[in-house]
C-alpha positions in Angstrom: 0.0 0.0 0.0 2.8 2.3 1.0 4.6 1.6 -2.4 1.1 2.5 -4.3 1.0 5.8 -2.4 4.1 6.7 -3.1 4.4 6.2 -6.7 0.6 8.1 -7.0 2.2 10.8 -5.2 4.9 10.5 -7.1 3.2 10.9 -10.2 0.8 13.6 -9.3 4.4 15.3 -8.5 5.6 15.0 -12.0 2.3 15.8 -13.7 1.9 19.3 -11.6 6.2 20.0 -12.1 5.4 19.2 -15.5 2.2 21.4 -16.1 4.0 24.1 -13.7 7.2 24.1 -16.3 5.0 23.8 -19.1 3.3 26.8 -18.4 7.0 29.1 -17.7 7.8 28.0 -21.1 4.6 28.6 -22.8 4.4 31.7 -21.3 7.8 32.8 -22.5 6.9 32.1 -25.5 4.0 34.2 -26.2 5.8 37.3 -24.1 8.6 36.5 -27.3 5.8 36.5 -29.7 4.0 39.4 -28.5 6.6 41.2 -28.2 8.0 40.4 -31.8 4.7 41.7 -32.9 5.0 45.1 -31.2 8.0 45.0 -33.0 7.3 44.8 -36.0 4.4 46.9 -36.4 6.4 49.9 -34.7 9.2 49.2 -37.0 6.5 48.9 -40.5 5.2 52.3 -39.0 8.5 53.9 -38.8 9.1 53.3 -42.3 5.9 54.1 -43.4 6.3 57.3 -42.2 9.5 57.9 -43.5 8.7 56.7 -46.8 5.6 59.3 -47.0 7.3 62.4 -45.9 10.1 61.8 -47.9 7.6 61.3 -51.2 5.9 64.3 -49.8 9.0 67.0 -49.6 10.4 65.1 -52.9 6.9 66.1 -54.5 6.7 69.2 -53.0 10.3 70.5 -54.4 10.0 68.9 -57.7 6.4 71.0 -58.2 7.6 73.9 -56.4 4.8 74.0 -54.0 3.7 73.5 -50.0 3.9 70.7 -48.2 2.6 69.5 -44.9 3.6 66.8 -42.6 2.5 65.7 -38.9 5.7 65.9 -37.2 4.1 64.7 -34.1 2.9 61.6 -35.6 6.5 61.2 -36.4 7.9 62.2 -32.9 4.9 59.5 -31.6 6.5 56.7 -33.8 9.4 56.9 -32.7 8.2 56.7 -28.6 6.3 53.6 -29.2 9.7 52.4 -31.8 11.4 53.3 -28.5 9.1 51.1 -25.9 10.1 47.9 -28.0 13.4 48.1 -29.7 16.5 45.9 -28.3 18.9 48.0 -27.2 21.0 47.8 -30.5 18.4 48.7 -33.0 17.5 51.8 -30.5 21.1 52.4 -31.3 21.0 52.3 -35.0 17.1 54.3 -34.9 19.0 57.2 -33.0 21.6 57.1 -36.0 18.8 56.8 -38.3 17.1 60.3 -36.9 20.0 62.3 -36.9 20.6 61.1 -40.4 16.9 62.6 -41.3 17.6 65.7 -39.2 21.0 66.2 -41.3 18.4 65.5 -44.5 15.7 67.8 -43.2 18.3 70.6 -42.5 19.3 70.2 -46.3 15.7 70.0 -47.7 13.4 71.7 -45.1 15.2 74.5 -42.8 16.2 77.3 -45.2 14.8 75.8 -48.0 10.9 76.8 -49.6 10.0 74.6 -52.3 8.5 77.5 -53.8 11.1 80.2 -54.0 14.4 77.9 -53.6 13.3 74.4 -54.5 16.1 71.7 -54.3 17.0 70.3 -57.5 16.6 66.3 -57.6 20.4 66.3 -57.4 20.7 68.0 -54.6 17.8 66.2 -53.1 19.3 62.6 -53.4 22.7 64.0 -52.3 20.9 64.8 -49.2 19.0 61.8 -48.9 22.6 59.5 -49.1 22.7 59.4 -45.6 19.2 58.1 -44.5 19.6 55.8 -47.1 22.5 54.4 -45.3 21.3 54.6 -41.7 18.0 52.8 -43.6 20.7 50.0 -44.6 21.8 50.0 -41.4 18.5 50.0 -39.1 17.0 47.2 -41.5 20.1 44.9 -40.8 20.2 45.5 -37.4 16.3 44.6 -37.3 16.4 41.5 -39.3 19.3 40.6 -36.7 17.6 41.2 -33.9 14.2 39.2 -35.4 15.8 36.3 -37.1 19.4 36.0 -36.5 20.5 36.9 -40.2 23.9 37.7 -40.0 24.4 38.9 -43.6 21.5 41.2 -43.4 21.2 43.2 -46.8 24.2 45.4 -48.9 21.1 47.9 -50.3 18.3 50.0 -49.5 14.6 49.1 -51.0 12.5 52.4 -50.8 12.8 55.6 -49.5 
């Protein structure tokens, strides 16, 4: 009787450890999965809006007339890029900013599409070095998402 006891208890032992563990790793799991998603999204909407104003003040010098952009909404991306980026692609999204502040001083500050439009030489001149931090941020996201090591040698967009 003893040796039925303790082999039920036993048991009942190893089922709850197991269900306990079970649950750790499961759990884990979907906080990696969630979090991947946050992620993602964040980063799609970071180049979303990069892509748009960069159409926008490309259209607006080209036709020699206003633009508009919602810096905030820019500004906001970044926070919520900011809540879920690993440490190194935070690294490489501050590069990426200043690289589009260096772009916006070229295109934007001193500039009116207008009266002094930027010629689409000077334009992609100013836009080589976003281009590269864009390089550079993709990479370190696919690293940090998939383990590529070779990342990519090109830009797509922008």
């Amino acid at each position: 009787m003893l040796d039925t006891l303790v082999t039920t208890a036993a048991g009942a032992l190893s089922a709850t450890v197991g269900v306990w563990v079970g649950g750790i790793v499961t759990r884990r799991a979907q906080d990696r999965q969630w979090l991947r998603d946050k992620q993602l999204v964040a980063y799609q909407e970071l180049f979303s809006h990069y892509a748009k104003f960069t159409m926008e003040l490309r259209r607006a010098h080209g036709d020699r007339r206003g633009w508009d952009y919602d810096w905030g909404e820019w500004n906001a991306v970044l926070m919520r890029v900011s809540l879920v980026a690993p440490p190194e692609v935070a690294t490489e999204i501050d590069d990426f900013g200043r690289a589009i502040n260096s772009f916006l001083d070229q295109v934007t500050r001193g500039r009116d599409p207008l009266r002094d439009p930027v010629s689409s030489e000077e334009f992609e001149q100013a836009r080589r070095a976003p281009a590269e931090a864009q390089v550079k941020l993709v990479n370190a996201i696919r690293r940090s998402l998939s383990n590529d090591p070779n990342g990519l040698s090109f830009g797509i967009g922008g």
